[in-house]
N, C-alpha and C positions, 0 to 999 in steps of 0.2 A: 275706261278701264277702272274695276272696282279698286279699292283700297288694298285690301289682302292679294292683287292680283299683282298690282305694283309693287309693294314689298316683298312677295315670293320672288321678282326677277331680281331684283336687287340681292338677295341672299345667295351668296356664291355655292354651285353645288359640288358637295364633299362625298366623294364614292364612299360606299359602304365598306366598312372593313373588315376583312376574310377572318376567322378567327376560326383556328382550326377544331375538328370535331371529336380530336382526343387530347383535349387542355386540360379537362376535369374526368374524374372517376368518381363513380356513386360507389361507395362500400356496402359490400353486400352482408355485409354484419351490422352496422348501425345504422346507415342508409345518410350518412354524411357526405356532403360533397367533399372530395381531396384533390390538389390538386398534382397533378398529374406527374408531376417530374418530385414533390415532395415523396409523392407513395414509392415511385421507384428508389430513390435515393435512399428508402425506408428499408428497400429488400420487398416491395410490393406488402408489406404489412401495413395495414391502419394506424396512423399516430395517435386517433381517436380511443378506438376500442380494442387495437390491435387484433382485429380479425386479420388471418393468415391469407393471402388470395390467393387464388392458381396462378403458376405460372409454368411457362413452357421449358422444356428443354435447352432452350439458347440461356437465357435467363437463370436456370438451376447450376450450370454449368459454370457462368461467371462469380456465381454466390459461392460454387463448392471449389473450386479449383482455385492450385492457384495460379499468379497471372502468367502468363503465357507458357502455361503448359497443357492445355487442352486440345488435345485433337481426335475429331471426332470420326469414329469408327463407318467404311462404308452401309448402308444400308445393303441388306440382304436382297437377292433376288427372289421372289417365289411366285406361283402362280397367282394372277390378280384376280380370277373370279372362276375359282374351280367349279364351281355347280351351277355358273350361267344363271345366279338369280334376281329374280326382279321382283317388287312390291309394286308401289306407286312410281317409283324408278329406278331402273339399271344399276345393282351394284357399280358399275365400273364408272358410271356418273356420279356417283357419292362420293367413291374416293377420291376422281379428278376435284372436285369442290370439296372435301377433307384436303386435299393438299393444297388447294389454290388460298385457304385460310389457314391454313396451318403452318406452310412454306415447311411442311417436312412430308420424306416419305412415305410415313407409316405412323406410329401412334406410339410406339419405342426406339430412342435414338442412342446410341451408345458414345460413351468418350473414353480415351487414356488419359491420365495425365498426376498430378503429383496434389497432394491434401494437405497442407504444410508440412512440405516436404518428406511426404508419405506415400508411393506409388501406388494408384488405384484405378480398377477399370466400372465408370459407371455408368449405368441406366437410368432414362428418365423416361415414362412414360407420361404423352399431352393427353390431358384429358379434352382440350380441341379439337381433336382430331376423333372425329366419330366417336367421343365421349373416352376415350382412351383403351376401344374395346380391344380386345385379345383374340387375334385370328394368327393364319400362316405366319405372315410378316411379323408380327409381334412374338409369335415359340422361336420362329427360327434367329431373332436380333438376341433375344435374349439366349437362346445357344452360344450365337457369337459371342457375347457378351464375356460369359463364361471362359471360355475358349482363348478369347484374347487374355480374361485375368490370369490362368495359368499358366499361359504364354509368357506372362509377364511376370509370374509367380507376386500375385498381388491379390487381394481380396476384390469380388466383385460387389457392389454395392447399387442397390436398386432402388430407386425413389418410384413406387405406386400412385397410381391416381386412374381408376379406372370405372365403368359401369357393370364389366364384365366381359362375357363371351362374346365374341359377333355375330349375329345372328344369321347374316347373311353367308357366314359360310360354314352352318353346322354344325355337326360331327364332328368336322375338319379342324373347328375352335377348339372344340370340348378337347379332342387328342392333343392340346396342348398344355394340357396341367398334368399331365403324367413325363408330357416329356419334358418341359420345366423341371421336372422332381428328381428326372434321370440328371439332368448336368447339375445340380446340386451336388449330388451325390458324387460327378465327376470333380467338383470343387474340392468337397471334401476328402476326397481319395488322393488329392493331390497337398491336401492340408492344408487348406487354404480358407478362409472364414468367409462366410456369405451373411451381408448387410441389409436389413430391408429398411426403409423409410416408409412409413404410411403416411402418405398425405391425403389431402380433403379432393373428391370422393375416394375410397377404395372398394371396391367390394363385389358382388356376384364369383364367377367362376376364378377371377384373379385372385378374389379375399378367399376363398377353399384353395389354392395352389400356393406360390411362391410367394405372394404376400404374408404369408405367417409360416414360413419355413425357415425361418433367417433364424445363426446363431446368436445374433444382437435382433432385438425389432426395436425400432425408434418412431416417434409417432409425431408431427408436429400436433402445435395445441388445435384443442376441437374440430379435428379432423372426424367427419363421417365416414365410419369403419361398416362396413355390414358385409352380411353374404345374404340376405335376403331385408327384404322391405319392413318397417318395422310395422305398418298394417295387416300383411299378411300375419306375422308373427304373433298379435294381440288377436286375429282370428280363428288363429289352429289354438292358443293354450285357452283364448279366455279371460284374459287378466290384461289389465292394466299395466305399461312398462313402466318406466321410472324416467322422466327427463331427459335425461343424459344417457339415457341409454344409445348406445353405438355409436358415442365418442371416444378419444382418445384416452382422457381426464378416468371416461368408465373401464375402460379395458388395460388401463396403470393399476387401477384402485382393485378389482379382480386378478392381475396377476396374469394377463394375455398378454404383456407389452413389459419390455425392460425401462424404459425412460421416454417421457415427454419431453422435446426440446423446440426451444423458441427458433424461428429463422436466424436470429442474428447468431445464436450460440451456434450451431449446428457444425458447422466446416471447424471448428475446435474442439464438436465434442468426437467428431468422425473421426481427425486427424490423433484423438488420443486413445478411442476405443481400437482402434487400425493400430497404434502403437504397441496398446496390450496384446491383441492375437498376432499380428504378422509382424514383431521387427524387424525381420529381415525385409520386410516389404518396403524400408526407407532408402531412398534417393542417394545415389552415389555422389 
């Protein structure tokens, strides 16, 4: 028996140790490792660079609400594949693997609940979930949405994050930015203030509808804001954009947007802009 052969028997063997496969997060703004349980504790912001990360509706919910008063609105029923269509594969298989990663219905989820001590009905749209796009389910959540804030006589308040229309269903998508525009209008009829939040992405057929119809618009920081591609754009005028163009920082600086707000300030800044339009909207 060689030398190294007899020392390897003698060396007791020690199993490898499992280390799970989300302990670290790469930021996708400076490209640091974080790690995993500091970035949430952060509110999912970078301690580093404080880039803003996506986060889902569970998550938005906990940040905005306060404790235990969140409850979250059923998911709508609507047809899951009106037009029977298929690419490379079956609409109705995309959405089974959109929800099996997403662990939600749909791509907008609604909640009741109170904003320091402020009663509010809100939307979050995952950008997860098939990019956050706007089809049936997403016009008709955000109807409810509506519906329950008047019910409640409370402002609805909508956090964006989208790619746009779905493509997969159409025509069917696109009739949903007029009718977004009709329960706005049912908000306001009822006097009741409608909120939008832009977060990182927002933009195509969501960023032309109810993402900039709000009587407050709120943006977090360096949020990519668009209705179209900023390539396309440089090739219809010809010119050269500017940096920053279709962030949040550019569309403060122009006068598209009332306030850029950090994640951490935001549920303080909601709870006092909620206090100027709806008083009556506070918690008995």
């Amino acid at each position: 028996m060689s030398w190294l052969n007899s020392v390897r028997n003698v060396i007791p063997f020690v199993a490898k140790r499992e280390t799970p496969d989300n302990l670290w997060h790469k930021c996708k703004g400076c490209g640091q490792m974080i790690f995993t349980k500091e970035l949430e504790d952060n509110l999912h912001v970078c301690p580093k660079c404080d880039h803003h990360e996506r986060i889902g509706p569970k998550a938005r919910f906990q940040h905005i609400f306060d404790e235990g008063s969140c409850n979250e609105l059923p998911a709508p029923k609507v047809p899951e594949d009106p037009l029977k269509f298929r690419d490379t594969k079956r609409y109705t298989d995309r959405l089974k693997t959109a929800r099996t990663g997403a662990q939600e219905a749909d791509a907008l989820v609604n909640a009741r609940g109170t904003i320091d001590g402020h009663k509010a009905v809100v939307g979050v749209q995952d950008f997860a979930f098939m990019g956050g796009s706007m089809g049936l389910a997403v016009g008709e959540a955000f109807v409810r949405g509506v519906e329950a804030a008047i019910a409640d006589a409370c402002p609805y308040v909508i956090f964006t994050a989208s790619g746009g229309a779905r493509m997969q269903e159409g025509i069917l998508s696109l009739m949903q930015m007029p009718r977004t525009t009709v329960a706005i209008q049912m908000l306001h009829d009822a006097g009741l203030p409608y909120i939008v939040v832009l977060t990182d992405p927002t933009s195509g057929g969501v960023m032309a509808a109810y993402a900039m119809l709000g009587d407050i618009q709120i943006a977090e920081p360096k949020a990519t804001l668009a209705f179209t591609g900023r390539r396309v754009i440089e090739n219809t005028i010809r010119e050269k954009l500017p940096d920053d163009f279709q962030t949040s920082e550019y569309y403060l600086d122009h006068g598209l947007i009332d306030m850029v707000v950090h994640r951490r300030d935001l549920r303080q800044q909601l709870a006092t802009v909620i206090g100027y339009l709806a008083p009556a909207a506070r918690a008995a």
